[in-house]
mmCIF file of the N, C-alpha and C atoms, coordinates in Angstrom:
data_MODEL
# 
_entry.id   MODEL 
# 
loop_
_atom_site.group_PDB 
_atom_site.id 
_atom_site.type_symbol 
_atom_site.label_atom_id 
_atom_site.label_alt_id 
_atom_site.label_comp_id 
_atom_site.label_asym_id 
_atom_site.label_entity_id 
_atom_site.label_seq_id 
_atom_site.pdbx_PDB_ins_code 
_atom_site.Cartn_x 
_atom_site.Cartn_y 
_atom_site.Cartn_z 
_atom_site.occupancy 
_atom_site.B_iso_or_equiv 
_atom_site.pdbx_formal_charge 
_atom_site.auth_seq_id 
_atom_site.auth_comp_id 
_atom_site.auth_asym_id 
_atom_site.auth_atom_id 
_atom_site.pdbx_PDB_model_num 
ATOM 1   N N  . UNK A 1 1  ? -6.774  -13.968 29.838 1.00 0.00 ? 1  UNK A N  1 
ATOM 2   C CA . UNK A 1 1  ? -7.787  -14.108 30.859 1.00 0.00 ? 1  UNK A CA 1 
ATOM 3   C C  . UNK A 1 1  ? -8.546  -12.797 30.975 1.00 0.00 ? 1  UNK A C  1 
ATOM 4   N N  . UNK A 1 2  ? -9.715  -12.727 31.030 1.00 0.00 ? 2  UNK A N  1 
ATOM 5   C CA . UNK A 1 2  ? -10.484 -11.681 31.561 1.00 0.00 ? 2  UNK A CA 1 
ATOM 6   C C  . UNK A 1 2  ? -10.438 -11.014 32.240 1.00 0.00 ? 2  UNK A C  1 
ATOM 7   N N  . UNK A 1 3  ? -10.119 -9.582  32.434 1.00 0.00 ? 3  UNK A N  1 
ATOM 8   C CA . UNK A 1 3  ? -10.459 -9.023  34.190 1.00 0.00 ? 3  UNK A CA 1 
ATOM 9   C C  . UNK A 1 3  ? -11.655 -8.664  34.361 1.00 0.00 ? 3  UNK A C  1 
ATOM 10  N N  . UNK A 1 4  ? -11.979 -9.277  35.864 1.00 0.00 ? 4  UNK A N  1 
ATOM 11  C CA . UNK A 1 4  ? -13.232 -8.890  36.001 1.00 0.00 ? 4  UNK A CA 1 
ATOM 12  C C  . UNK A 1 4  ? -13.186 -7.342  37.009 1.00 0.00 ? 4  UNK A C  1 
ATOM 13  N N  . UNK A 1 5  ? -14.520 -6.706  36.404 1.00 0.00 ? 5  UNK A N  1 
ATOM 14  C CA . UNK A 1 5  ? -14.586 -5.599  37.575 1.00 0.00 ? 5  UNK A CA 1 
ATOM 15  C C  . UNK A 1 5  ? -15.396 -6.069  38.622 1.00 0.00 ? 5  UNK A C  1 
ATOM 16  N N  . UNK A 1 6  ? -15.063 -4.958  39.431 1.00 0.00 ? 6  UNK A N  1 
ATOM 17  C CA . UNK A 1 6  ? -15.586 -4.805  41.053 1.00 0.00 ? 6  UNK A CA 1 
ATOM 18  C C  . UNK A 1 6  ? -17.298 -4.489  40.608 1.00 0.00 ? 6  UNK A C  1 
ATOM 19  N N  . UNK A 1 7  ? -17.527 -3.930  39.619 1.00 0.00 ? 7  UNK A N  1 
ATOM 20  C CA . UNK A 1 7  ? -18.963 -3.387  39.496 1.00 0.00 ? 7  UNK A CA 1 
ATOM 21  C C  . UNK A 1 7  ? -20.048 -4.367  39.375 1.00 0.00 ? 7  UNK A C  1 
ATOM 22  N N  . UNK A 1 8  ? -20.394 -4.982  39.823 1.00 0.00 ? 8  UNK A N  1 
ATOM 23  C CA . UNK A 1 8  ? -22.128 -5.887  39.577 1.00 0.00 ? 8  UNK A CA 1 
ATOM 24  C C  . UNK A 1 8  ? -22.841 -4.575  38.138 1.00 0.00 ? 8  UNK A C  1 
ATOM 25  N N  . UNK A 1 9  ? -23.556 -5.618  37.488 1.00 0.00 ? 9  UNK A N  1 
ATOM 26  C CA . UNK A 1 9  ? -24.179 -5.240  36.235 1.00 0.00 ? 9  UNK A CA 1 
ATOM 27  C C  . UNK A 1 9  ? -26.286 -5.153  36.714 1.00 0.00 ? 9  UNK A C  1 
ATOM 28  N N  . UNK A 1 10 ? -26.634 -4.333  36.580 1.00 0.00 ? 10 UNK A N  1 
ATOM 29  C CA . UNK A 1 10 ? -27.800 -4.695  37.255 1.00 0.00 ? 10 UNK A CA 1 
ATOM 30  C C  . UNK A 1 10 ? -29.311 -5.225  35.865 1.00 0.00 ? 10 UNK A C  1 
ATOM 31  N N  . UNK A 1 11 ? -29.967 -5.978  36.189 1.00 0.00 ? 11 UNK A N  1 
ATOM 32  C CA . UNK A 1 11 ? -30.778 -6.563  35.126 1.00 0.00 ? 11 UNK A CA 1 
ATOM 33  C C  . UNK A 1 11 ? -30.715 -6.446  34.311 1.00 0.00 ? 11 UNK A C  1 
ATOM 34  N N  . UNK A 1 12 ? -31.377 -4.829  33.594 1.00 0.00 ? 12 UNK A N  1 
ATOM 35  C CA . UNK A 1 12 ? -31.495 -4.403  32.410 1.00 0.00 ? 12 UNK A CA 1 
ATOM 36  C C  . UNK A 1 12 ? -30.044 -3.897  31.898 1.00 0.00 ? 12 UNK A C  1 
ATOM 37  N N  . UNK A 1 13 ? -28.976 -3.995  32.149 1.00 0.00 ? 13 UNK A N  1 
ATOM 38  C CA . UNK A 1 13 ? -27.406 -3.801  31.508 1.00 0.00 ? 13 UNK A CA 1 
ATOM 39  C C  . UNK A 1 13 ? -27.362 -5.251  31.726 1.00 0.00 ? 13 UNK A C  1 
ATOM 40  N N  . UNK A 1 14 ? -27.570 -6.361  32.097 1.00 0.00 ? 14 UNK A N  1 
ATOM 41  C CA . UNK A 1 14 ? -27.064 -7.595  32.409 1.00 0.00 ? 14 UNK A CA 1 
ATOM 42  C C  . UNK A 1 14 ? -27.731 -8.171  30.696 1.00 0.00 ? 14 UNK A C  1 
ATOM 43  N N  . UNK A 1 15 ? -29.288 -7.866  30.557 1.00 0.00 ? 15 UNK A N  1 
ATOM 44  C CA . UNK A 1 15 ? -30.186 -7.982  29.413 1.00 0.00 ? 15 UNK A CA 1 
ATOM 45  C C  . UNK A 1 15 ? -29.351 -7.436  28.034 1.00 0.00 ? 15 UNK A C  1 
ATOM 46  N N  . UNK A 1 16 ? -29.213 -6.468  28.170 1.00 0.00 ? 16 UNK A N  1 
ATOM 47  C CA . UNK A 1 16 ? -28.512 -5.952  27.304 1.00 0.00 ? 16 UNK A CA 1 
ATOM 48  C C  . UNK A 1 16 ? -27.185 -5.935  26.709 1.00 0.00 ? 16 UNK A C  1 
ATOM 49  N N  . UNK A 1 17 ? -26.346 -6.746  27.463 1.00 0.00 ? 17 UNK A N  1 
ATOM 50  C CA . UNK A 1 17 ? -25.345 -7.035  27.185 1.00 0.00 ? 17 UNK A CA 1 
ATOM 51  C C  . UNK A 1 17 ? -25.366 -8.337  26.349 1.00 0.00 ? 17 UNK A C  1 
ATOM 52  N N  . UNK A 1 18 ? -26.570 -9.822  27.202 1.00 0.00 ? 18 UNK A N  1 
ATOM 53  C CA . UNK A 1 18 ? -26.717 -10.915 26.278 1.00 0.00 ? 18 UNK A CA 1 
ATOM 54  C C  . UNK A 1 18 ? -27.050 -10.227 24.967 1.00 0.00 ? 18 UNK A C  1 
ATOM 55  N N  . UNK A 1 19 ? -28.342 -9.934  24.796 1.00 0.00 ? 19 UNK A N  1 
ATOM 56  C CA . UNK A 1 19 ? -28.562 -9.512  23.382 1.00 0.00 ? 19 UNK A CA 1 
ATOM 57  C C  . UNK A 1 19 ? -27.441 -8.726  22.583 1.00 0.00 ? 19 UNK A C  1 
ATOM 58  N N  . UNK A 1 20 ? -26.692 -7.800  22.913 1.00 0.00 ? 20 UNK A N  1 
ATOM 59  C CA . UNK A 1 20 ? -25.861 -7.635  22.066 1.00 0.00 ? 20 UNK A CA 1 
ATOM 60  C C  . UNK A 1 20 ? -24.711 -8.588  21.736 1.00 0.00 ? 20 UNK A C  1 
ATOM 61  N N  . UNK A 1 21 ? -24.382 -9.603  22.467 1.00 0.00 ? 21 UNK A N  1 
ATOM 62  C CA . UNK A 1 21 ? -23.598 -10.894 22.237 1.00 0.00 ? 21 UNK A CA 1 
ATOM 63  C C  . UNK A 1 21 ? -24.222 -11.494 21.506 1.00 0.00 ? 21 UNK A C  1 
ATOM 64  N N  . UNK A 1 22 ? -25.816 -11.653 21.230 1.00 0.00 ? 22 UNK A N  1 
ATOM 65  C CA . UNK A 1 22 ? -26.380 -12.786 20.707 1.00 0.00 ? 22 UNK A CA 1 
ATOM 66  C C  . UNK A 1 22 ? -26.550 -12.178 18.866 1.00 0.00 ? 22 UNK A C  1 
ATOM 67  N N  . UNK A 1 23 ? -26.763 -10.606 19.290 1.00 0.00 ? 23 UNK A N  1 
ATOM 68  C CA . UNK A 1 23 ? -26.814 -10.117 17.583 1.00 0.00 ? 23 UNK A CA 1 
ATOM 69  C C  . UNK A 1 23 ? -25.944 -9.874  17.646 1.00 0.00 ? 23 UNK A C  1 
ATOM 70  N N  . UNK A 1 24 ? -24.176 -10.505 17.540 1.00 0.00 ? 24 UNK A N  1 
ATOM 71  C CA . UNK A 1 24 ? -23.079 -10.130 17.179 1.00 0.00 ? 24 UNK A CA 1 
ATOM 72  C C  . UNK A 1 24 ? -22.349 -8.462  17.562 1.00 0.00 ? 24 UNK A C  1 
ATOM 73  N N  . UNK A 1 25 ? -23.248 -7.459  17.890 1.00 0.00 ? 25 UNK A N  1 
ATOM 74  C CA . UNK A 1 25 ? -22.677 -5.945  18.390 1.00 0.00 ? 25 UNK A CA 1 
ATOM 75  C C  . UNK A 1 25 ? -21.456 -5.858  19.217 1.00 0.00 ? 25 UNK A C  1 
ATOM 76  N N  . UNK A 1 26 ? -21.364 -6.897  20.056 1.00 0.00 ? 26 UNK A N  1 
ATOM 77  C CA . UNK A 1 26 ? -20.165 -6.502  20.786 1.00 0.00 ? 26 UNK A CA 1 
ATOM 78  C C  . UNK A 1 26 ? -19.182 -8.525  20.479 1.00 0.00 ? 26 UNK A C  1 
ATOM 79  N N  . UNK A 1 27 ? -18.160 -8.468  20.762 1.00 0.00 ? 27 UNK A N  1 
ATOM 80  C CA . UNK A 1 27 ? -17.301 -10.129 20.470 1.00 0.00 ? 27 UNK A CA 1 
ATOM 81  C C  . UNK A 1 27 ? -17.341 -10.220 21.438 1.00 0.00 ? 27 UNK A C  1 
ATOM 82  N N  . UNK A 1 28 ? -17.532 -11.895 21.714 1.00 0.00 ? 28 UNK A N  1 
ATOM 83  C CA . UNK A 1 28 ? -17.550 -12.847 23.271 1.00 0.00 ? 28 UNK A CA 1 
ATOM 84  C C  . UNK A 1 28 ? -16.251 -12.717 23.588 1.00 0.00 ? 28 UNK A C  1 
ATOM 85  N N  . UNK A 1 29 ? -15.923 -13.116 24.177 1.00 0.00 ? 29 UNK A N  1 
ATOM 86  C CA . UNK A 1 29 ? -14.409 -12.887 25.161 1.00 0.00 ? 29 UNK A CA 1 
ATOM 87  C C  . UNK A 1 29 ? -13.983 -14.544 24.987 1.00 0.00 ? 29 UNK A C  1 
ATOM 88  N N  . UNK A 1 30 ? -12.948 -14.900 24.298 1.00 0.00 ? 30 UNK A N  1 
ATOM 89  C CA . UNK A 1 30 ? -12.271 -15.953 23.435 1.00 0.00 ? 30 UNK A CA 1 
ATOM 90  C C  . UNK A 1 30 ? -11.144 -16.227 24.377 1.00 0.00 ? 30 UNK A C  1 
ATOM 91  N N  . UNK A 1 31 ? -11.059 -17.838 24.743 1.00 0.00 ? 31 UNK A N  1 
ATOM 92  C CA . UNK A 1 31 ? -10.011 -18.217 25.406 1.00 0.00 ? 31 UNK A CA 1 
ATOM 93  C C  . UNK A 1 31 ? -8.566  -18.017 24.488 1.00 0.00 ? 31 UNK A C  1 
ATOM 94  N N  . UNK A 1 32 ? -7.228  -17.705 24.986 1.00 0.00 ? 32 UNK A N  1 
ATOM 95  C CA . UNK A 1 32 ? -6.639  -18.131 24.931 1.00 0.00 ? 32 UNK A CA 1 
ATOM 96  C C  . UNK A 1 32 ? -6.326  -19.400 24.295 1.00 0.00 ? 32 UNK A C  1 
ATOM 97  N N  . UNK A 1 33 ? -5.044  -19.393 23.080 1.00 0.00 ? 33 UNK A N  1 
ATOM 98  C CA . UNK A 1 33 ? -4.406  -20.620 22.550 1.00 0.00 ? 33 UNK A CA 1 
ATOM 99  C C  . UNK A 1 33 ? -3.874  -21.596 23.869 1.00 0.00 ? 33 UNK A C  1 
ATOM 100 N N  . UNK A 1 34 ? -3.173  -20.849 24.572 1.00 0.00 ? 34 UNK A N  1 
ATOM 101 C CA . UNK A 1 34 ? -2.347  -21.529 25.766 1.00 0.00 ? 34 UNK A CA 1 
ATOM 102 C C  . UNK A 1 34 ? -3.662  -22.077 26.809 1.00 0.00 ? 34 UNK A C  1 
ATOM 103 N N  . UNK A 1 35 ? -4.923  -21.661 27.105 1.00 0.00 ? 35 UNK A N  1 
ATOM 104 C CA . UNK A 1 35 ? -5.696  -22.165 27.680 1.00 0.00 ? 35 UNK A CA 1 
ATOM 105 C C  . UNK A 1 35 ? -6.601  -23.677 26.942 1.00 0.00 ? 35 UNK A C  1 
ATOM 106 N N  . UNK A 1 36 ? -6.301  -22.972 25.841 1.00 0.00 ? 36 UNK A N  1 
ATOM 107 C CA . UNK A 1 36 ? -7.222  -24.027 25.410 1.00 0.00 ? 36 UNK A CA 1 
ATOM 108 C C  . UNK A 1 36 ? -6.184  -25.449 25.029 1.00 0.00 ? 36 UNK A C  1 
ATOM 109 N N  . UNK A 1 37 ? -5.147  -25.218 24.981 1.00 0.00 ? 37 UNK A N  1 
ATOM 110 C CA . UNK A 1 37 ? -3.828  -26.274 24.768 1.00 0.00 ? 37 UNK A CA 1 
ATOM 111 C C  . UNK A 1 37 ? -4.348  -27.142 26.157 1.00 0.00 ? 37 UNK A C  1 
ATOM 112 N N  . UNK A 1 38 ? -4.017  -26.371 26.691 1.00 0.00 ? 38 UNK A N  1 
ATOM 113 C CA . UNK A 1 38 ? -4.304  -26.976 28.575 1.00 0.00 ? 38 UNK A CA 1 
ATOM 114 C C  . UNK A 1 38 ? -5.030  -28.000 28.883 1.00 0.00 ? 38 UNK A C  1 
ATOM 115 N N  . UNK A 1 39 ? -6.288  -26.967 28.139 1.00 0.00 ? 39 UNK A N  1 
ATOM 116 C CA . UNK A 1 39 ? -7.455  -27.727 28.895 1.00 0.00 ? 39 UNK A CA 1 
ATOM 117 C C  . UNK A 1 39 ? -7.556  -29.427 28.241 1.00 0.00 ? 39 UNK A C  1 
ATOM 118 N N  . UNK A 1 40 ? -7.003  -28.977 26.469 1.00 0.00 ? 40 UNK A N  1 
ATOM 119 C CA . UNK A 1 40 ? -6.783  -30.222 25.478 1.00 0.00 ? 40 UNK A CA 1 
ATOM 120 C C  . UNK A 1 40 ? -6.011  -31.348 26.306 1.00 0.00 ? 40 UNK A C  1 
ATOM 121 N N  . UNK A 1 41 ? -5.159  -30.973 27.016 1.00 0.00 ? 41 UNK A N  1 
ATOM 122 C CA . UNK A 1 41 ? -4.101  -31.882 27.489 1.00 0.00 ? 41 UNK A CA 1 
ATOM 123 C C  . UNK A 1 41 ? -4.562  -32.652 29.285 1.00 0.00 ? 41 UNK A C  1 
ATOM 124 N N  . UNK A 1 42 ? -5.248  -31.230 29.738 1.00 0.00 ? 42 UNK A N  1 
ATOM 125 C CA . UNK A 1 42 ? -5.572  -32.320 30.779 1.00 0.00 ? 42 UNK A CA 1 
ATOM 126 C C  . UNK A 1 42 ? -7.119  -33.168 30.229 1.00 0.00 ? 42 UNK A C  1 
ATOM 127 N N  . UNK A 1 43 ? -7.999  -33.094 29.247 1.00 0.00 ? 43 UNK A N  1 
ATOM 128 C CA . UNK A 1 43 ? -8.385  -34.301 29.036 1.00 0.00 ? 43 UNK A CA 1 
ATOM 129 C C  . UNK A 1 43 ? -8.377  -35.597 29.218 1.00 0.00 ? 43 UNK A C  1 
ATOM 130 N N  . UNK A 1 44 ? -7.003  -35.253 28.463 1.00 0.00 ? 44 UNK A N  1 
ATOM 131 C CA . UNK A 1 44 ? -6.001  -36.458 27.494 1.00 0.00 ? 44 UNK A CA 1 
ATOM 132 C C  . UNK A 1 44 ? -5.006  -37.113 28.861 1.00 0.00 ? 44 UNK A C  1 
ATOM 133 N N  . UNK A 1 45 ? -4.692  -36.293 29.737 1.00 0.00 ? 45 UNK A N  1 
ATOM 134 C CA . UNK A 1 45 ? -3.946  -37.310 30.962 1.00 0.00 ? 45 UNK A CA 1 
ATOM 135 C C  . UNK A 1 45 ? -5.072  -38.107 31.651 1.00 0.00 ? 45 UNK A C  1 
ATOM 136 N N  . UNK A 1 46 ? -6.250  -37.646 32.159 1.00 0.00 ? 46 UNK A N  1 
ATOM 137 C CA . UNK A 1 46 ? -7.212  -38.210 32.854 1.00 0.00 ? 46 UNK A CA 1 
ATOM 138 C C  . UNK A 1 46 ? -7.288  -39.579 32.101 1.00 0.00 ? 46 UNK A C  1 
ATOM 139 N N  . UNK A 1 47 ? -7.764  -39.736 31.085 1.00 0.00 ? 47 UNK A N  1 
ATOM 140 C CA . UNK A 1 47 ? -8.195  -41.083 30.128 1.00 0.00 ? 47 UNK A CA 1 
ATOM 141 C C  . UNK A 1 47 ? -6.789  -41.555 30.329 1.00 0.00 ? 47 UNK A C  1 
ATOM 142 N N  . UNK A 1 48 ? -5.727  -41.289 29.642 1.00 0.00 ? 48 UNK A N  1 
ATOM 143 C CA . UNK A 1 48 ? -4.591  -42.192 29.905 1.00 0.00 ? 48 UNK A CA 1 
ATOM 144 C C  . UNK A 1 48 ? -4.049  -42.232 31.073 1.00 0.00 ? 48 UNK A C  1 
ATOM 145 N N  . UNK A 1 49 ? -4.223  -41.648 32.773 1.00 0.00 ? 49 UNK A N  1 
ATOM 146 C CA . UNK A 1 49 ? -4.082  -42.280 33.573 1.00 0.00 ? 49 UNK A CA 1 
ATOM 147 C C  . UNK A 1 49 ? -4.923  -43.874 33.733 1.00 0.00 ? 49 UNK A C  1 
ATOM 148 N N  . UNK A 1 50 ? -6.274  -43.360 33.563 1.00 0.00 ? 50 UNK A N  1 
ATOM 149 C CA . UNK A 1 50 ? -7.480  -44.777 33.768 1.00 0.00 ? 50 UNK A CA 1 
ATOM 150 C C  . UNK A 1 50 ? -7.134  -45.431 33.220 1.00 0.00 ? 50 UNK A C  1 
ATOM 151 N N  . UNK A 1 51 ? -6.365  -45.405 32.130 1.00 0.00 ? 51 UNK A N  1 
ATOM 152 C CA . UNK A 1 51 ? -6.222  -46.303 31.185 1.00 0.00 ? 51 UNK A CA 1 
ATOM 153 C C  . UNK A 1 51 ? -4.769  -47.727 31.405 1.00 0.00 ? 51 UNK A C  1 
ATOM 154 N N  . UNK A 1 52 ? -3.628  -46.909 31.734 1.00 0.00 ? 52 UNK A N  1 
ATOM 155 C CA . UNK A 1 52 ? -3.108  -47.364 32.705 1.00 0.00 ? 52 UNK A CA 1 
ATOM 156 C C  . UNK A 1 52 ? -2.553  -47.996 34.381 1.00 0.00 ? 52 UNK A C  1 
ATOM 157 N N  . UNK A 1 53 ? -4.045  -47.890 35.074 1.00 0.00 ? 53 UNK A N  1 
ATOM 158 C CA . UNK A 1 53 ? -3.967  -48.481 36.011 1.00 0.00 ? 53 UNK A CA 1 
ATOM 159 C C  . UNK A 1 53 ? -4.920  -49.386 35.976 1.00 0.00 ? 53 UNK A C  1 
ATOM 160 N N  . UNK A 1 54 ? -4.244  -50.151 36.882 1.00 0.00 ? 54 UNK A N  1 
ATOM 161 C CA . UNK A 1 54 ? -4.986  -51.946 36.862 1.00 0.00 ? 54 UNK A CA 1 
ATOM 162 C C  . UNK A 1 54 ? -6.186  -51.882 38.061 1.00 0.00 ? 54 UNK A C  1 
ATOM 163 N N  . UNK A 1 55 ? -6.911  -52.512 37.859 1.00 0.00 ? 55 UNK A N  1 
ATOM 164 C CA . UNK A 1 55 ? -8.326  -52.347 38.293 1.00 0.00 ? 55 UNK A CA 1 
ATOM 165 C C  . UNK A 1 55 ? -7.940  -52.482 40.429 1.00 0.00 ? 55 UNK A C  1 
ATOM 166 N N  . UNK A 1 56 ? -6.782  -53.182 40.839 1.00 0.00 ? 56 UNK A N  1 
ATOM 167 C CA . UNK A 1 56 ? -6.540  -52.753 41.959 1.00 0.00 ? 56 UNK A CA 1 
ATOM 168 C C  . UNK A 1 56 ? -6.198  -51.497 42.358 1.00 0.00 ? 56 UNK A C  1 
ATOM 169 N N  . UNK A 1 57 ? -5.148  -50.948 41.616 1.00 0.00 ? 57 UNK A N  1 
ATOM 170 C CA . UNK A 1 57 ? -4.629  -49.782 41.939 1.00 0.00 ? 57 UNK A CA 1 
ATOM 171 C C  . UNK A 1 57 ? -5.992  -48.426 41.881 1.00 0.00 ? 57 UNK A C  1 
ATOM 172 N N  . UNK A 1 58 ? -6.893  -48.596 41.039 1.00 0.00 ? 58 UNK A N  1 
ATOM 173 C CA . UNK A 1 58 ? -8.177  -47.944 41.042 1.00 0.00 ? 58 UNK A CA 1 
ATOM 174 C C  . UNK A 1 58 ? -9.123  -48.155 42.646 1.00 0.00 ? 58 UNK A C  1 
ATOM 175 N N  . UNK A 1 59 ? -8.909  -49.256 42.477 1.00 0.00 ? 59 UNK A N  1 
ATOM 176 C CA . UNK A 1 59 ? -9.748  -49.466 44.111 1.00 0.00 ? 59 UNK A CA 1 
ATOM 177 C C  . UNK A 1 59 ? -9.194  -48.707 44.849 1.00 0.00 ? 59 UNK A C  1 
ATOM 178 N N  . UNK A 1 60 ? -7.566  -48.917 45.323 1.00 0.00 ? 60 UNK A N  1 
ATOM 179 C CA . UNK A 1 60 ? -6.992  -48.619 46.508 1.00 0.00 ? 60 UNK A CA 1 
ATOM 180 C C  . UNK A 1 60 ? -7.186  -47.167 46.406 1.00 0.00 ? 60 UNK A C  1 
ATOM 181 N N  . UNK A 1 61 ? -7.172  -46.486 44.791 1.00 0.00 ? 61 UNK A N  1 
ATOM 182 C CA . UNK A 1 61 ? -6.902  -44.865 45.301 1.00 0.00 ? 61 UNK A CA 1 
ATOM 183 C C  . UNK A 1 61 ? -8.618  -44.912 45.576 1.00 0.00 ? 61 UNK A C  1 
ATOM 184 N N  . UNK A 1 62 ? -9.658  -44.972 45.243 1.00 0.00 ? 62 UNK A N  1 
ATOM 185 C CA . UNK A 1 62 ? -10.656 -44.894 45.547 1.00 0.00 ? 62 UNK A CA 1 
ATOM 186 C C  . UNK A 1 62 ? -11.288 -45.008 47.522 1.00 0.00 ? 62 UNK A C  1 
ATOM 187 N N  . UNK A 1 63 ? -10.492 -45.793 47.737 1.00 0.00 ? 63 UNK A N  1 
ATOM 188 C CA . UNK A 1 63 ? -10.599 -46.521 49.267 1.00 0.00 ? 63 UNK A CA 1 
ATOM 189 C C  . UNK A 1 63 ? -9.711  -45.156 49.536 1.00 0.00 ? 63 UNK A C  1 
ATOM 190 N N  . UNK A 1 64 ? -8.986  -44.774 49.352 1.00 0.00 ? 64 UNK A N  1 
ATOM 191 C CA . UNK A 1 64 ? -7.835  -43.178 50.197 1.00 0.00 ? 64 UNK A CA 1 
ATOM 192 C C  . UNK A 1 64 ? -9.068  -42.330 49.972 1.00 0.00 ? 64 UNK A C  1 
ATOM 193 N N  . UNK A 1 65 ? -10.022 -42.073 48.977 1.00 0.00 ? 65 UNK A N  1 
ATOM 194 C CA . UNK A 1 65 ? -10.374 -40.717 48.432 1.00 0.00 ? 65 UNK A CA 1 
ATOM 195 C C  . UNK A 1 65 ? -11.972 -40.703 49.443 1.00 0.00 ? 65 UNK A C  1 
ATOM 196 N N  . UNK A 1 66 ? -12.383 -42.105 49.891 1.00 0.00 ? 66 UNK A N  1 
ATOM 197 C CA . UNK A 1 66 ? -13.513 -42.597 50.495 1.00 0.00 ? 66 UNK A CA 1 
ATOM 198 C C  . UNK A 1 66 ? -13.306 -42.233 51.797 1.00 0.00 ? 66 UNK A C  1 
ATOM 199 N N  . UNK A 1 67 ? -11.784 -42.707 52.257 1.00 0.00 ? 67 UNK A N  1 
ATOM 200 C CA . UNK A 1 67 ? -11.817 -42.510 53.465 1.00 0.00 ? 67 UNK A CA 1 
ATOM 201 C C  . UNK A 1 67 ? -11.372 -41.342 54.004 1.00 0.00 ? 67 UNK A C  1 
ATOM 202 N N  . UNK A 1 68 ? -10.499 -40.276 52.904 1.00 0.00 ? 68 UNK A N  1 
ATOM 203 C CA . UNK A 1 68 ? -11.011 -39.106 53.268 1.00 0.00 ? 68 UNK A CA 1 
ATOM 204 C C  . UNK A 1 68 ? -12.240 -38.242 53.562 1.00 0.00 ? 68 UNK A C  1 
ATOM 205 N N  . UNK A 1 69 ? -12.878 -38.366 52.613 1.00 0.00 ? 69 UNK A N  1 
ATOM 206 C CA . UNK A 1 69 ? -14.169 -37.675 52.493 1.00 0.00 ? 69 UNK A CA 1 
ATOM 207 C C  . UNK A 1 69 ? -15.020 -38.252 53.771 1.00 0.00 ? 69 UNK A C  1 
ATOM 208 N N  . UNK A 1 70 ? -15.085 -39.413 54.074 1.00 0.00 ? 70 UNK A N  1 
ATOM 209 C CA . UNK A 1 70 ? -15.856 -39.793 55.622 1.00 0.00 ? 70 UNK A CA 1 
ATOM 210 C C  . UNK A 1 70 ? -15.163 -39.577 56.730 1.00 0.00 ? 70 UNK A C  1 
ATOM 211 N N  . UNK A 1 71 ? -14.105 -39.207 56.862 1.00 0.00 ? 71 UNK A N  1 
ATOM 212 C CA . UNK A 1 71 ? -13.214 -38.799 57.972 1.00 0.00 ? 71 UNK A CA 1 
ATOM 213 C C  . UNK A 1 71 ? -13.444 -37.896 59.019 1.00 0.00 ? 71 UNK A C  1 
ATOM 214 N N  . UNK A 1 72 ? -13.736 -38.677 60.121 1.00 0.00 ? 72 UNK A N  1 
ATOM 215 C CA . UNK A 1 72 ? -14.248 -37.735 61.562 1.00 0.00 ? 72 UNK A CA 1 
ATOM 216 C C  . UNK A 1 72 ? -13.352 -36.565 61.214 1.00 0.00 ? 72 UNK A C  1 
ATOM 217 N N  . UNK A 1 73 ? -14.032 -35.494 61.707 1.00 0.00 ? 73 UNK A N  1 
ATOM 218 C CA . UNK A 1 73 ? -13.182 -34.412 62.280 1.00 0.00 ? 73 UNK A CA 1 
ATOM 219 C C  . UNK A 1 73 ? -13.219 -33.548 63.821 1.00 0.00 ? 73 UNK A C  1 
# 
């Protein structure tokens, strides 16, 4: 993972940094094997949850996720 600094980059260092990413001078900052495994895998649960629930069980969680989101407070 990246650390980010505390420092803000101001325009012309902000400019200068794309262009040297874009003519190769400095390397982009490359995920992680273990991130990118991850991200491969939660794809892959999303589709095979949908895939396994029956078109009620989709409603009902839909009707929980509805009636949260409109929920007086």
């Amino acid at each position: 993972m990246k650390t980010r600094t505390g420092k803000k980059l101001d325009l012309n260092q902000l400019a200068k940094r794309i262009v040297d990413e874009a003519t190769g001078a400095i390397e982009k900052a490359v995920d992680s094997p273990k991130t990118l495994a991850g991200r491969a895998g939660g794809k892959k649960g999303g589709r095979a949850r949908a895939a396994s629930l029956t078109a009620e069980q989709r409603v009902e969680i839909a009707t929980v996720a509805a009636q949260a989101r409109w929920k007086k407070t």
